[in-house]
C-alpha positions in Angstrom: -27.2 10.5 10.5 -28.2 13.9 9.6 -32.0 12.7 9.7 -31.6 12.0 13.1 -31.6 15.5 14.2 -33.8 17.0 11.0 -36.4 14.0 12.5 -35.9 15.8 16.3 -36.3 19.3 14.8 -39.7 18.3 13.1 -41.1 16.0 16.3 -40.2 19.1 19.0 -42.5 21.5 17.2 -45.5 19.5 17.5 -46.2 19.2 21.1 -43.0 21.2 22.9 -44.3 20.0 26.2 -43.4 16.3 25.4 -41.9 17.1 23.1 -38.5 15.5 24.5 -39.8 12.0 24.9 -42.1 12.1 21.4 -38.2 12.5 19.8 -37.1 9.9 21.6 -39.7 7.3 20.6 -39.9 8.6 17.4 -36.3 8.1 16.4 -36.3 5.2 18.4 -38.9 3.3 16.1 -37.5 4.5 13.0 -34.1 3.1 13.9 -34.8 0.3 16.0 -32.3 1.2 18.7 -32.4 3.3 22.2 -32.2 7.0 22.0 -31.0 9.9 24.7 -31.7 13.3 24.5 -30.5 15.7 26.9 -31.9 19.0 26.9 -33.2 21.5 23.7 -34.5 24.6 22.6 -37.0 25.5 20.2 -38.5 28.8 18.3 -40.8 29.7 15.1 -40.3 32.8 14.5 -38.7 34.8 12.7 -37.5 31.5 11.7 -37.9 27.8 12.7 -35.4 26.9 15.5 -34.3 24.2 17.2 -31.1 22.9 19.2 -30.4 20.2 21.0 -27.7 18.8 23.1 -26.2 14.9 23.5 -28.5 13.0 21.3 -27.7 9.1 21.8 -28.6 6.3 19.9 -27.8 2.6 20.6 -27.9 -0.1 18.5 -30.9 -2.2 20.1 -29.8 -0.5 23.2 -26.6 -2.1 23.5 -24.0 -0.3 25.6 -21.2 -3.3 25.5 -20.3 -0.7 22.4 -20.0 2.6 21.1 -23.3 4.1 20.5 -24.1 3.8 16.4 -24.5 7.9 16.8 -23.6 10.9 19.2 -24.0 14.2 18.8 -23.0 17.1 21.4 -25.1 20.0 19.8 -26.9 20.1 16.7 -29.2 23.1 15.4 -31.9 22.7 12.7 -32.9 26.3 11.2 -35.8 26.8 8.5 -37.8 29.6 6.7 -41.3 29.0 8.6 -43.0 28.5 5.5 -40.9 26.2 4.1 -40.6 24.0 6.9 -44.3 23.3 6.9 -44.5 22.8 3.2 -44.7 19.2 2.0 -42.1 17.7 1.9 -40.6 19.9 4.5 -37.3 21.4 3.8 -35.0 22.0 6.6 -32.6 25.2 5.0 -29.2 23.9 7.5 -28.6 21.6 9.7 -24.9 22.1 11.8 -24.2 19.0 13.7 -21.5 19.8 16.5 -19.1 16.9 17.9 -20.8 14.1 15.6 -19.4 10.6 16.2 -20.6 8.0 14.2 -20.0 4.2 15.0 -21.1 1.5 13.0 -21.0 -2.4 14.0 -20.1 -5.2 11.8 -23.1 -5.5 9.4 -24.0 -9.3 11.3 -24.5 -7.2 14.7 -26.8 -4.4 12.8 -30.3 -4.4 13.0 -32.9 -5.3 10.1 -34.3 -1.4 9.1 -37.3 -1.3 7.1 -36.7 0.8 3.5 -39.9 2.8 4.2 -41.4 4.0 7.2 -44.6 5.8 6.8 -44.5 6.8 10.8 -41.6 9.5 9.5 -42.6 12.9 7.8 -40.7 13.0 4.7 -38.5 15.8 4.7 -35.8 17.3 2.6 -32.5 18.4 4.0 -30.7 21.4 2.0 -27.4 22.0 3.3 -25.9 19.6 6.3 -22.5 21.2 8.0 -20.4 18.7 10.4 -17.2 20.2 11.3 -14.8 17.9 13.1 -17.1 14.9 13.0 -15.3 11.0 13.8 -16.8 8.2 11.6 -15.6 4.9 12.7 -16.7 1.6 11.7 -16.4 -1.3 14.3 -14.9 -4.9 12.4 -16.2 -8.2 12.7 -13.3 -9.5 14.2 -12.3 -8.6 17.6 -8.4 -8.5 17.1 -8.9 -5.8 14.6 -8.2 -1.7 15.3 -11.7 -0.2 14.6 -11.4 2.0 11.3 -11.4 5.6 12.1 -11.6 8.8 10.2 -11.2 12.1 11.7 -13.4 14.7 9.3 -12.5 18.7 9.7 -14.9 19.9 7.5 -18.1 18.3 5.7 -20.2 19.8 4.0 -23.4 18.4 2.3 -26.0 19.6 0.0 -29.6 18.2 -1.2 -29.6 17.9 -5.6 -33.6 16.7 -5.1 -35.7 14.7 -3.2 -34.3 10.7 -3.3 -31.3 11.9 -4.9 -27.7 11.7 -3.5 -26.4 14.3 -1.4 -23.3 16.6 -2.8 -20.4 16.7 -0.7 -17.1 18.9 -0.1 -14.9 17.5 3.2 -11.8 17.7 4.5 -10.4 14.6 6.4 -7.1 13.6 8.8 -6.0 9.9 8.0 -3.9 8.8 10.7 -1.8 6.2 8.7 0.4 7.7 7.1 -0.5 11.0 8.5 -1.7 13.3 5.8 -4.6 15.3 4.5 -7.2 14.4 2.1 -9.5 16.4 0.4 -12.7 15.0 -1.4 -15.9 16.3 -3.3 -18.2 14.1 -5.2 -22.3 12.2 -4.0 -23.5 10.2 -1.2 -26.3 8.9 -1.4 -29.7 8.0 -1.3 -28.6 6.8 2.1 -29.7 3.4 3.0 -30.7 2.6 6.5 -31.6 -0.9 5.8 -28.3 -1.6 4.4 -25.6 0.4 5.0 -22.9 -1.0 3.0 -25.0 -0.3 0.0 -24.8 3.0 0.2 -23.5 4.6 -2.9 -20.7 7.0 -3.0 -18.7 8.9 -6.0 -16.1 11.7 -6.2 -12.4 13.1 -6.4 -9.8 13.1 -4.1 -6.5 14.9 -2.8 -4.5 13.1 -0.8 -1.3 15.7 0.5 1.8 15.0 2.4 1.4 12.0 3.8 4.5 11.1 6.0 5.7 7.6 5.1 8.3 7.6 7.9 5.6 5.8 10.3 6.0 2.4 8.7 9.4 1.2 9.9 12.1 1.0 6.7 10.9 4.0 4.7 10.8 7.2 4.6 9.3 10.1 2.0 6.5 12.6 1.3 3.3 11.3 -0.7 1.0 12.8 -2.8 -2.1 11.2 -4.4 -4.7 12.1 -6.7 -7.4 10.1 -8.2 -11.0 9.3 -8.0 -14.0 6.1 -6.8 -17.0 5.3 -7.1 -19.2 2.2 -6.0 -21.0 1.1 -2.8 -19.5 1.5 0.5 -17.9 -1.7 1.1 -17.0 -2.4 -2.4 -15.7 1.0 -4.4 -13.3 1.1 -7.1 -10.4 4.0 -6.9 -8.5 5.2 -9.7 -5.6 7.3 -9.2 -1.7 8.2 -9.2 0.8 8.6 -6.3 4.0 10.7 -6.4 6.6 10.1 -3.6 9.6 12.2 -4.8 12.2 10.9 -1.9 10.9 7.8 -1.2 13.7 5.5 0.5 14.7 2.7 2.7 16.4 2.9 5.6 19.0 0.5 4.8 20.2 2.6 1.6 21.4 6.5 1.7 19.7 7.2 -1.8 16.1 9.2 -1.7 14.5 8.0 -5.5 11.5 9.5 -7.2 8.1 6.7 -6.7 5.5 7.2 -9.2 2.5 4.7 -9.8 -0.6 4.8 -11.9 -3.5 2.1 -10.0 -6.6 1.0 -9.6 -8.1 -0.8 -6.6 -11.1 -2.2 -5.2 -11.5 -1.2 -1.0 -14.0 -2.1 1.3 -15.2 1.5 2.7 -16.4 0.1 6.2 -13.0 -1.9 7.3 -10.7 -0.5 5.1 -9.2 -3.4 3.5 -7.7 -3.3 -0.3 -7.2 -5.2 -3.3 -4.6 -4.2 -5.9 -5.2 -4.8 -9.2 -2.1 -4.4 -11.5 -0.7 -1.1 -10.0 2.1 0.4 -12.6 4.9 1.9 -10.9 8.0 3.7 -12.1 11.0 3.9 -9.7 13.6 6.2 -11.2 13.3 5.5 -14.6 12.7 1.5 -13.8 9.3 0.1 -14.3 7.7 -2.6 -12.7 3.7 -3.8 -11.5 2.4 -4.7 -8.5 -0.7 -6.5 -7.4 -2.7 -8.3 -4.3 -4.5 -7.9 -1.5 -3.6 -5.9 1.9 -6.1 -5.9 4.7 -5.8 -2.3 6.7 -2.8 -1.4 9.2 -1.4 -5.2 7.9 1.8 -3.9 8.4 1.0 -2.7 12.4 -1.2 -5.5 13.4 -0.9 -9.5 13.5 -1.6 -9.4 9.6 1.0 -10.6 6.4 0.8 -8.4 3.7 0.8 -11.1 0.2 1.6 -9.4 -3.2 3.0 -10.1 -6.5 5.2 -8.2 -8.2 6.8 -8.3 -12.0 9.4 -6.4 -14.2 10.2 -7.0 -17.7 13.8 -5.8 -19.0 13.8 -2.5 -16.9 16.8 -0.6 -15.5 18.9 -2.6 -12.8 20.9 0.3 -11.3 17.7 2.1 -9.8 16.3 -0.9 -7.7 20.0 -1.8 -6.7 20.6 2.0 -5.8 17.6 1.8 -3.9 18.7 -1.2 -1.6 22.4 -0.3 -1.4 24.7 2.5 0.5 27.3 3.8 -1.3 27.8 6.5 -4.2 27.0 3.8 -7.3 25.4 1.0 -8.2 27.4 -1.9 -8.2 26.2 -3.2 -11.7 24.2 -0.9 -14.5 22.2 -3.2 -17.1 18.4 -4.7 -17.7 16.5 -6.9 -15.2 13.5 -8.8 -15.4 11.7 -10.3 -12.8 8.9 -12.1 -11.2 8.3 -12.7 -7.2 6.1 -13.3 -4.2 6.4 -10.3 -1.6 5.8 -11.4 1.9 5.9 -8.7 5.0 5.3 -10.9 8.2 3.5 -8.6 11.1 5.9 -6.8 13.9 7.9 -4.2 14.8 11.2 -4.3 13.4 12.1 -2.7 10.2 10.0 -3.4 6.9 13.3 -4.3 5.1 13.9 -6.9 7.7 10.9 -9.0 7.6 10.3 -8.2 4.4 10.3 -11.9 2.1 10.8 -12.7 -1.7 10.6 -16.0 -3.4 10.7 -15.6 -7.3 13.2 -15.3 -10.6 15.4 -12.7 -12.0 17.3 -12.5 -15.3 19.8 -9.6 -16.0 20.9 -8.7 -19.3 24.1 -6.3 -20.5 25.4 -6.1 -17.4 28.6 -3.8 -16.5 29.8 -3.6 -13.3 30.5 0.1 -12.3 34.1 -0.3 -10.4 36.5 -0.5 -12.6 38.2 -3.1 -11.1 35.5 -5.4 -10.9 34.8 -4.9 -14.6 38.7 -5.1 -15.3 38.0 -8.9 -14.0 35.4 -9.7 -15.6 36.6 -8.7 -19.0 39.9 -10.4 -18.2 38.3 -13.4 -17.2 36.2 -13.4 -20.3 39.1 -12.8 -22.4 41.2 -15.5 -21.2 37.9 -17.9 -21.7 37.9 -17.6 -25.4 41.5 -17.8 -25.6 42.7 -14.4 -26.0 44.3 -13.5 -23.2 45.4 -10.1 -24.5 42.4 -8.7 -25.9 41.4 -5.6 -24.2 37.6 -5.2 -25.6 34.9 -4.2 -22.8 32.1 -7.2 -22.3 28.5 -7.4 -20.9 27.2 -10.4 -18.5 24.3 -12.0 -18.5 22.6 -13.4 -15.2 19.9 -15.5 -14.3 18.4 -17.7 -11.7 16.7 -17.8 -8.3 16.4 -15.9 -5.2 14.9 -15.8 -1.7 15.1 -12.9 0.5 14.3 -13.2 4.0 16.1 -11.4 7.1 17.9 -9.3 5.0 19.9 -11.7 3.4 19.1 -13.0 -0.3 20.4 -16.9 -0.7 20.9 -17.7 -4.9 20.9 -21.2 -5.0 20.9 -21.5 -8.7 23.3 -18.5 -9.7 24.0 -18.5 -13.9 26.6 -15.4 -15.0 27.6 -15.6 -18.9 30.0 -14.1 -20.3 31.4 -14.2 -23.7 33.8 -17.8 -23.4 32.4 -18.5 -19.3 29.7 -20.0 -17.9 29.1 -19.9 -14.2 27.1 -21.7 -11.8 26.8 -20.4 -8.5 25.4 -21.4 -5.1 25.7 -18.8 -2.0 23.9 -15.5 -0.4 24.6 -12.0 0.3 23.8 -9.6 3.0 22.1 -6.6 2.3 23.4 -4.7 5.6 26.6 -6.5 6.3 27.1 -6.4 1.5 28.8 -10.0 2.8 29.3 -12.3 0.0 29.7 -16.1 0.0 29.8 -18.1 -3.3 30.9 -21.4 -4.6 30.3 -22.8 -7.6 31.8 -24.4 -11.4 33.0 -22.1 -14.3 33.0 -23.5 -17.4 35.6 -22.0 -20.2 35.8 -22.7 -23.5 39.2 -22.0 -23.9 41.9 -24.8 -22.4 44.2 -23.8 -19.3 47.0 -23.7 -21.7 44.9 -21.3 -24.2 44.1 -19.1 -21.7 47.7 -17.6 -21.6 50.3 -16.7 -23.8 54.6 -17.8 -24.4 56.2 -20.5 -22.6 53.7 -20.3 -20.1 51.3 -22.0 -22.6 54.2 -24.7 -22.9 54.4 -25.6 -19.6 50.2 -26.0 -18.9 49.8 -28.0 -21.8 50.0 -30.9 -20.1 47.5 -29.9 -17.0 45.0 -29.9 -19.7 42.9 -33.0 -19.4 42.9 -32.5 -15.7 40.8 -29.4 -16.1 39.1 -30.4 -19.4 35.5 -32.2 -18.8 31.9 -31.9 -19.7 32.6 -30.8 -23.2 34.5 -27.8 -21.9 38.1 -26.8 -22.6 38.5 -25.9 -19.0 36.4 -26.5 -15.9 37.7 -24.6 -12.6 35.6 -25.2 -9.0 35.8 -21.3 -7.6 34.6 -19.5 -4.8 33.7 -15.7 -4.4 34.0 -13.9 -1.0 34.5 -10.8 0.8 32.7 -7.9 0.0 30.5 -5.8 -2.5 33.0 -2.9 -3.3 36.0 -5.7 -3.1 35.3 -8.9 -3.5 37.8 -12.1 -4.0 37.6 -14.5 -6.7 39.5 -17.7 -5.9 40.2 -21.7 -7.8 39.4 -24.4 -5.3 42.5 -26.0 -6.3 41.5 -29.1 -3.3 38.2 -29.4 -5.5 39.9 -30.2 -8.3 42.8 -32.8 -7.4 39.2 -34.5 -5.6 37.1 -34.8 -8.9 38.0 -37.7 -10.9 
């Protein structure tokens, strides 16, 4: 858009008397739209000269939308020899209040690649301070995409050639700064989107606390390249204190990614993004069209973990000074985050598989009862060694609550099958299920107590297992109840 006003600076000196209305006709047939000019200045010497204020121009002169370009003041300034030099060179061009708005590429017009009507010209240096780009999207429901730019900063490499750039920019979600140098360039008027683009960026302190459910500082380095509605990024985030809401515990975010996103509407796809929560790694991939997570939009992903530490996803989700468990999970699930208000962790959904291996649980309670329990299973009820459990099953998340339908916990000497949920707010639990042991009810204590069970041994004994028991699990995370459905058994036959 900085041709616009190097093509007025050119036209003006030619005949200042109409000059105003030979701009507008000029620019008018090299863009195919309708162009406004309000008033300007021009002088040669010492140098060449020329300002002008509130330049319009409409897309086929259509003013049911924004205008594709306005600009509150811009000033062209050349050495006077120069400027009538072919090509011309223009030495600066500063473009005051420049707001760019581009339609959907169906609503655009078809621009010729050459236009011999417009002297060639070759811009050296383009400033636009506090410039808006915003691109309009095919669909009406959508937010248009906006960028707010503080500083820009263009220079000519050669004649043809793409443009170096150093800008400054405000993204408005998350709110943060990002800092970018790299080319732009040739610029294509007959196609836009094709416009090719390369560089680095910074992206600093972006507040993570506007999307309801987390909270945390990011920090983003990386760089693109590609064609405006197709470039490839390659970077690394760091979010230090990333957390949820529903947990008390800020944990350190890291991820390595790469991603294709469509420059004029802002959408992305994820290829496999490694991330690194704590010491826990996992990947990440899919597609996320832009502001999903504030507009009428579900945000679909995948997600996978193989053998990676439990106790920093669990310390993540959960209040409270520990984990409940330490040990290795693996896992594989669809991530679906419905559109709305409410709290990400809310509407967040999961549907997918989880193993866990060399499980401990951290109260020592808990563990005491496990390793009891575990003990008594193999028939030695007095042992005292420690044990690890083994989980594995199914799981789907949705309004906070995750339902395991097909629950599996090993432990040396137990198998058990569980079907229930448990509430990530209210740390509810509600089980029931089978345990299978391998020891008898009689072998699973000691004395005359062993005596007097002996004979309640076939009652319990079934499916090729010394002892099968109906349970249930209730109460709470930090102190839950284990119970036998004793009605279950005197049912079964």
């Amino acid at each position: 858009m900085a041709g616009l006003a190097a093509i007025v600076a050119i036209m003006i000196l030619r005949f200042q008397p109409i000059a105003r209305s030979y701009v507008i006709s000029t620019i008018e047939r090299r863009y195919q739209g309708e162009a406004e000019l309000g008033g300007f200045q021009i002088s040669l010497f010492p140098v060449v000269r020329a300002t002008g204020e509130n330049l319009v121009l409409r897309w086929n002169g259509r003013k049911d939308i924004p205008p594709m370009v306005s600009i509150r003041r811009f000033t062209v300034e050349s050495p006077f020899v120069s400027f009538f030099r072919s090509p011309r060179r223009i030495h600066k061009l500063t473009l005051e209040g420049l707001d760019l708005h581009l339609p959907p590429a169906s609503e655009r017009p078809t621009m010729p690649e050459n236009n011999s009507e417009v002297p060639p010209f070759i811009l050296e240096e383009v400033i636009a301070n506090g410039s808006t780009l915003e691109t309009l999207p095919a669909d009406a429901s959508k937010q248009p995409l906006r960028f707010v730019i503080r500083q820009l900063d263009l220079r000519t490499v050669g004649p043809n050639l793409p443009m170096t750039f150093k800008a400054v920019l405000d993204n408005a979600k998350p709110p943060g700064l990002i800092q970018s140098d790299g080319r732009f360039g040739p610029w294509k008027p007959e196609d836009p989107r094709a416009t090719a683009v390369s560089g680095g960026y910074r992206f600093s302190n972006a507040d993570l606390s506007v999307f309801h459910g987390i909270t945390g500082t990011l920090n983003s380095t990386g760089s693109y390249d590609g064609e405006l509605d197709r470039i490839e990024v390659r970077g690394a985030t760091d979010v230090p204190n990333f957390a949820l809401t529903t947990g008390d515990h800020a944990m350190h975010l890291q991820t390595q990614f790469e991603a294709t996103v469509d420059g004029t509407n802002g959408d992305t796809v994820l290829h496999p993004v490694r991330a690194t929560l704590g010491k826990s790694k996992f990947e990440v991939s899919g597609a996320i069209e832009r502001n999903a997570l504030e507009t009428h939009k579900e945000i679909d992903l995948q997600a996978k973990a193989q053998k990676t530490g439990l106790e920093d996803f669990l310390r993540l989700a959960m209040r409270g000074g520990k984990p409940p468990m330490i040990g290795k999970i693996s896992f594989q699930t669809q991530i679906k985050i419905p559109p709305g208000k409410t709290p990400v962790v809310d509407r967040i959904q999961l549907d997918g598989a989880f193993t866990l291996n060399g499980v401990t649980f951290t109260s020592p309670g808990v563990q005491g009862k496990i390793a009891s329990l575990s003990h008594r299973a193999e028939g030695q009820p007095k042992a005292i060694n420690d044990v690890t459990a083994e989980f594995a099953g199914y799981f789907h998340l949705k309004n906070a609550t995750i339902m395991l339908p097909q629950l599996r916990f090993e432990v040396p000497g137990a198998q058990i099958s569980l079907d229930g949920h448990y509430g990530i707010e209210s740390q509810d639990i509600d089980f029931t299920g089978t345990a299978k042991l391998d020891a008898t009810v009689s072998h699973m204590t000691t004395g005359w107590k062993r005596l007097l069970l002996t004979p309640i041994d076939p009652l319990f004994k079934r499916d090729g297992a010394g002892t099968v028991l109906p349970i249930s699990i209730s109460g709470t995370r930090g102190s839950p109840s284990f119970k036998l459905d004793i009605g279950r058994v005197l049912k079964r036959k």
